[in-house]
N, C-alpha and C positions, 0 to 999 in steps of 0.2 A: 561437416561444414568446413569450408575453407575459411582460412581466420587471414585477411588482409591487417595489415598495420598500418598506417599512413602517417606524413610526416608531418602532422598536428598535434600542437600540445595536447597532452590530455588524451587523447584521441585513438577510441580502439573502433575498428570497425569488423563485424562478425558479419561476411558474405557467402552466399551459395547461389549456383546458378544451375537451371537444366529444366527439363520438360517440353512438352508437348503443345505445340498451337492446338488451340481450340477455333469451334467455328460461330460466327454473328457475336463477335467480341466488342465491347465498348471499352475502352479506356482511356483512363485520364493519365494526369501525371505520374511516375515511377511503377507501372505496370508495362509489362511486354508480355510475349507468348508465352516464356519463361520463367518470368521472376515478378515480383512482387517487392517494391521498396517499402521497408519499415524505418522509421527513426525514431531517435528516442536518444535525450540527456539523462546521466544515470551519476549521483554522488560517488565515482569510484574512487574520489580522495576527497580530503577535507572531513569539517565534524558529521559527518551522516555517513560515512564509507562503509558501515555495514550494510547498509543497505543496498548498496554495489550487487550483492548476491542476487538481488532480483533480478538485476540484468544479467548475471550468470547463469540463472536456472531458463529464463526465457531464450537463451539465445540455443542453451541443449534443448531445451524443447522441440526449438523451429527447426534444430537440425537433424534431429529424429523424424518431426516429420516429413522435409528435403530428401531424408536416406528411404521415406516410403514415396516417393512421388509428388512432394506438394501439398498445395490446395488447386484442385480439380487442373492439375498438370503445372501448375505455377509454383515456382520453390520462393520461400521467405527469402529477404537481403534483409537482415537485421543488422543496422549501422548504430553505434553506440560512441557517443561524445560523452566526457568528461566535464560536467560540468561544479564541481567541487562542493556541490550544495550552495552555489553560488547564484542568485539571481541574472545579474549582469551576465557572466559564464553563458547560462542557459538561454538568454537571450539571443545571445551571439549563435551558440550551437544550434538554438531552432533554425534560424536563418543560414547558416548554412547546410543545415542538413534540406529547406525548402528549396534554397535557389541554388543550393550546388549539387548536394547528391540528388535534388528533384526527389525526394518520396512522396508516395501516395501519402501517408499518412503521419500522424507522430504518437506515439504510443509509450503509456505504463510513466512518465515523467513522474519523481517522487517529489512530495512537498508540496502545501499549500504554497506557501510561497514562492517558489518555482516555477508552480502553475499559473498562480495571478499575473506573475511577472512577461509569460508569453502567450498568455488566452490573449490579449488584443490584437498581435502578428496575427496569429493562428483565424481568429474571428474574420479579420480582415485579408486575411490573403484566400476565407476559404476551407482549410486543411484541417482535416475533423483529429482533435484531441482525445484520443479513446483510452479510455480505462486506466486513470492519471491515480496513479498511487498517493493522493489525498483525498481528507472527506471534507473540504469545505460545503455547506449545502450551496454555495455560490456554481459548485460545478455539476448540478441536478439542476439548472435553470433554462429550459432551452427557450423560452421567452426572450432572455438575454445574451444567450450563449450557447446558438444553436451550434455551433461545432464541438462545443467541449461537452463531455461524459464523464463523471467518474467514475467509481468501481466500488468501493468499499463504505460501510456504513457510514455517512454522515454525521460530522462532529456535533454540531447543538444536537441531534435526537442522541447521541451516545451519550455525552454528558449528563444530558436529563434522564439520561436509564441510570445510572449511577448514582445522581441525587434520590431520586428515587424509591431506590436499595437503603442510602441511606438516613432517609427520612421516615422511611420503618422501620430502621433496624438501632439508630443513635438520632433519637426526634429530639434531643437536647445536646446533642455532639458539639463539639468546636471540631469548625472545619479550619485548614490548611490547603492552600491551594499553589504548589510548584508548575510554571508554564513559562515554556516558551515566549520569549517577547514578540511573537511578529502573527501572524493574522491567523496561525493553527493554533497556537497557545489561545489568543483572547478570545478566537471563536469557542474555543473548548469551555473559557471561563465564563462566555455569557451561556451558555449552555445549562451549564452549571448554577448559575442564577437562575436563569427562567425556569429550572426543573425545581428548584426550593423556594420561588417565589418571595410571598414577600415574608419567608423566615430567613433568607437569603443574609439581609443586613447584620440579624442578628449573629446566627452562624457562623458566618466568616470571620476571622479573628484575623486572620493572617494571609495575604497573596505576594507570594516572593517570583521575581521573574528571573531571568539570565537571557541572556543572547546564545544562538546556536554555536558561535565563538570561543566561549570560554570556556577555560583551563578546566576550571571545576564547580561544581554547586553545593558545596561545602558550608559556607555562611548561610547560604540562603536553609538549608536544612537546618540547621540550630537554631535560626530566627524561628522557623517554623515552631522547633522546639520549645522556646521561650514562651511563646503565647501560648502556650497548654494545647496546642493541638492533639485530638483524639481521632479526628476520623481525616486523613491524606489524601489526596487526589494527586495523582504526579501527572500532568499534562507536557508530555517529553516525548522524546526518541529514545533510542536505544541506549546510547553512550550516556547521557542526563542519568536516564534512570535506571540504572545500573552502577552509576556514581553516589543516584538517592540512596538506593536500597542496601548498601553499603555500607553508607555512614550512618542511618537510621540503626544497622546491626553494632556499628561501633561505638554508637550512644545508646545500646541497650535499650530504643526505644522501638514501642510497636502499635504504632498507631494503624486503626482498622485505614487499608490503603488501596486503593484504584488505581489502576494505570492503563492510558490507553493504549487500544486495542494493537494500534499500530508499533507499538514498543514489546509487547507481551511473548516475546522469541526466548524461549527457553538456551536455546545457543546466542544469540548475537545481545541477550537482558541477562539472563539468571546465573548464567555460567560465571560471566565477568563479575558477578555481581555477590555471590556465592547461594548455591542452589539453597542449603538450609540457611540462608538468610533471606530469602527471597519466598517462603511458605508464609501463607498467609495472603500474600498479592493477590488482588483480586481484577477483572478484564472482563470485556461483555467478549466471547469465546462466536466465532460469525466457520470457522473453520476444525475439520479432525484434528485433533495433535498422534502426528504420526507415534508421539513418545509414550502414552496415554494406553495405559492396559486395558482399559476398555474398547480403542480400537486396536488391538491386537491381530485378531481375527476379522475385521473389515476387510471385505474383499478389494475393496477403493484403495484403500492403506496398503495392501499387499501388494498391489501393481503398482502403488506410486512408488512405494521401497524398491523392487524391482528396477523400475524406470530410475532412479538414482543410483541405484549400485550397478547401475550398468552406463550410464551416460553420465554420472557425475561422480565419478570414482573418487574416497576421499573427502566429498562435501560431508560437512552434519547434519545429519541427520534431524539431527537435535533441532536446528536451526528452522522455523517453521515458515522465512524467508524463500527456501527453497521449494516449498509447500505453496506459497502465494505466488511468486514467479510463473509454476505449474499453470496455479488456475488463472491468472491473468491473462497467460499464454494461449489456454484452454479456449478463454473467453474469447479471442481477438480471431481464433481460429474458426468458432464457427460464425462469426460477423463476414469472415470470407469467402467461406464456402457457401451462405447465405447468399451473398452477392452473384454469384454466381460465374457468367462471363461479362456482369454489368459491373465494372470495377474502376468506374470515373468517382471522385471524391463526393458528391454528391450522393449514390448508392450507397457508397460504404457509409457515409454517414447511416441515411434511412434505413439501414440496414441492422446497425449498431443500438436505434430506438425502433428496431421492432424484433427484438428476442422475446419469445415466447414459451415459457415453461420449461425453458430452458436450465437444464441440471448438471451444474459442476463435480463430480464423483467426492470432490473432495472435503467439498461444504458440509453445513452439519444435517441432519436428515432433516426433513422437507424443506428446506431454503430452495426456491426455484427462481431465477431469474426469469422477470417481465418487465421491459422498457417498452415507450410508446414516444410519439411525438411530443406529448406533452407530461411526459412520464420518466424524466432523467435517472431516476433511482434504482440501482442495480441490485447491491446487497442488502435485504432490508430483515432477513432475520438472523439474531442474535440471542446468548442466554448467557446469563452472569456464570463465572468459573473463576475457584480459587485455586490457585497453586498450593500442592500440599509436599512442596521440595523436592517433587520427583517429576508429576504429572497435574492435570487437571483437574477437579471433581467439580461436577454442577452445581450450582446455589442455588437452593428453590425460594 
């Protein structure tokens, strides 16, 4: 793939062009005979910068498949703006990636709040929002938001899988609850209640917040400590909790801990964080860990490793961002090929809410994606896994 630069802050743009006209074509905005416009804002600085990797594994993706021909002769233009984890940023960068580079679509944007901040552009100009790297259930709504899809389990149902867990496992716990201040934290937190109901009040001893801004979550983890916290929820990213899991090892303290799902990256969490500090974590598991001796011998795992050490020389392995980038990519891939030569934004949407049994290689065995009209939910199976400092093992 040829990698263009342009002389916008922030601003990396990842282009390929070639292929074949096809015949009885419809197209809308950022399609030709050729190519296929994708956009997408991606934190490649600021506090969420690991997450950057997604947009690095998707754009190897699209150019592996550019180097086999496309999608039905049409190669991806994957254009990629910098928006620092910044709302405003991101706002800016949908808008021109709509009215300047023109793309068909906008794809994989991470963050709840990222997403809320351009689903009304997005709603209102049209331009379908597919497979947004947050789980607000706000973006499962097509009643309200017919152009936005998410992709990954949904934060109130995960929350409530974790209370859950530990409502049979510590039914007299003192809970702690570490989140985010903005609409992915408190969605997590009311999650979190509705799933312990009305033990909920009693439970919770302690809810410490932080902004995605700061320095460190240092105080807010000893406060935690102070109320006798026994059973943790870390409702974070990557950098947060990998700063909790840290200082929880440097106060010798080990409170039974959850973290979500979207943070549980053995490279971009445990590493920074230290791996035998970080055993015992526990995550609702929606994906293989390529690290994971159990799939060792997965045939899935074997080509994905493959497909890495050949197109992303150097990346970690470890890093299980580069694994979600994969099937995100996976995913967007056959919403196109689906589409067929009817490739106006309004197809690609309907196209997007009617997958059918459709299987990611990489997800855990029987997870099969089915979206419908009235059906926004992609990833909908999950099973608890604790880290045991090296890999994963199931929670029954």
């Amino acid at each position: 793939m040829k990698h263009v630069f342009r002389l916008l802050a922030g601003a990396v743009v990842f282009a390929a062009f070639g292929g074949a006209a096809l015949a009885q074509k419809q197209y809308g905005p950022g399609v030709s005979d050729t190519e296929i416009k994708v956009g997408q804002t991606a934190p490649l600085s600021g506090p969420a910068s690991a997450y950057g990797q997604l947009s690095r594994a998707e754009a190897a993706y699209f150019k592996t498949l550019n180097d086999k021909g496309g999608i039905n002769g049409r190669k991806i233009t994957l254009i990629t703006l910098d928006d620092g984890y910044s709302p405003a940023k991101a706002v800016e960068g949908v808008r021109q990636l709509v009215e300047g580079d023109n793309v068909a679509l906008i794809f994989n944007v991470l963050g709840t709040p990222i997403n809320t901040a351009v689903r009304p552009y997005l709603n209102r100009r049209q331009v379908p929002q597919l497979f947004i790297a947050a789980g607000s259930i706000s973006f499962a709504d097509p009643a309200k938001f017919h152009w936005t899809i998410g992709w990954q389990p949904n934060l109130l149902d995960e929350a409530r899988f974790y209370a859950q867990h530990a409502l049979k496992t510590k039914p007299d716990g003192k809970i702690g609850v570490l989140y985010q201040d903005d609409d992915f934290g408190k969605e997590m937190v009311a999650g979190l209640k509705a799933g312990l109901g009305d033990k909920a009040a009693k439970m919770i001893v302690s809810e410490q917040s932080f902004m995605a801004t700061d320095p460190t979550i240092e105080s807010q983890v000893i406060a935690l400590r102070g109320a006798g916290v026994d059973t943790l929820f870390l409702f974070t990213y990557a950098k947060q909790a990998a700063q909790a899991i840290r200082k929880l090892d440097d106060l010798q303290w080990k409170p039974q801990t959850y973290l979500h799902l979207g943070a549980a990256s053995v490279g971009a969490t445990f590493k920074p964080a230290g791996l035998e500090a970080s055993a015992g974590v526990m995550t609702a598991g929606f994906m293989k860990d390529p690290n994971d001796p159990k799939w060792a011998d997965d045939p899935d795992i074997k080509v994905w490793t493959e497909w890495m050490k050949a197109n992303m020389p150097g990346a970690d392995l470890s890093d299980t961002l580069n694994l979600a980038g994969y099937a995100y990519a996976m995913t967007l891939e056959q919403v196109l090929r689906q589409a067929g030569n009817n490739l106006t934004r309004e197809n690609i949407m309907k196209q997007a809410a009617s997958l059918k049994d459709f299987r990611i290689p990489v997800l855990l065995p029987g997870s099969l994606i089915n979206t419908s009209a009235t059906d926004y939910k992609v990833i909908e199976t999950v099973r608890l896994q604790r880290f045991n400092g090296k890999s994963w093992d199931f929670v029954d």
